[in-house]
N, C-alpha and C positions, 0 to 999 in steps of 0.2 A: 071732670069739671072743666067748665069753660075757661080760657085763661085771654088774659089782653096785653099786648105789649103797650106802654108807657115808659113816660122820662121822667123822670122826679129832678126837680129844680133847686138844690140845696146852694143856700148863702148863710157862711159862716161868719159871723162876727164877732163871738165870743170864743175863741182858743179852746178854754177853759172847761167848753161842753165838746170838744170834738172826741173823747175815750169813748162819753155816751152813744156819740155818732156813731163812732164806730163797732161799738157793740150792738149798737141795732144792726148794720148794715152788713154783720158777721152772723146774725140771728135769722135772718132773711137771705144770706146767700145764694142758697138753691135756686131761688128766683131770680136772681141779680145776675142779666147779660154781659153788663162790661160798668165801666166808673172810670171816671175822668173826671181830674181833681184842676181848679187852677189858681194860682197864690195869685192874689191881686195885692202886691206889697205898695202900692202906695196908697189905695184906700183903704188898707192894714184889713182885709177881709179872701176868703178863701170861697170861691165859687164851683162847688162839684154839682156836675152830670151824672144821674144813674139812671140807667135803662134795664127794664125790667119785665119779663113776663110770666104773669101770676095771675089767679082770680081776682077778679075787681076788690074783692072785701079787705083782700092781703093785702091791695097795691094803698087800698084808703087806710089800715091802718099803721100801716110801713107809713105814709104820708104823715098822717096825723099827729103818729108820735116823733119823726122829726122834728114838727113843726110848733111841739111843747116844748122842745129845749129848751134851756133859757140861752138867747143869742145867736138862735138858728132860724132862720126861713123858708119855707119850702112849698111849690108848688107843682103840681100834675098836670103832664096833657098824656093823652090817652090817644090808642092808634084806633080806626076805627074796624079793625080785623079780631 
């Protein structure tokens, strides 16, 4: 199967939801190249990088369900290889 490398754009603002986070982004491992987490303490919010290459369908719903957290945001760019 065809796979594409992508970055997923996670903004944490809720604490509260980062277990959830985390357990998606332990369920999806295998695909996940590297993470890079960063505390932004004065606008009280956590901003992680995950780069990832997987099937397109994996990387949308690895996305999608970040992005139902409640208090998490997240966006995709995709490589075009």
């Amino acid at each position: 199967m065809d796979t594409r490398v992508a970055v997923i754009g996670i903004i944490v603002e809720n604490k509260e939801s980062v277990p959830a986070l985390n357990e998606l982004l332990s369920e999806y491992g295998e695909y996940i190249i590297g993470r890079m987490g960063i505390p932004y303490k004065e606008k009280k919010v956590n901003v992680i990088s995950i780069v990832i290459d997987a099937p397109q369908d994996v990387i949308n719903t690895l996305s999608g369900n970040i992005g139902r957290l409640d208090g998490i945001s997240s966006k995709t760019a995709y490589s075009n290889i």
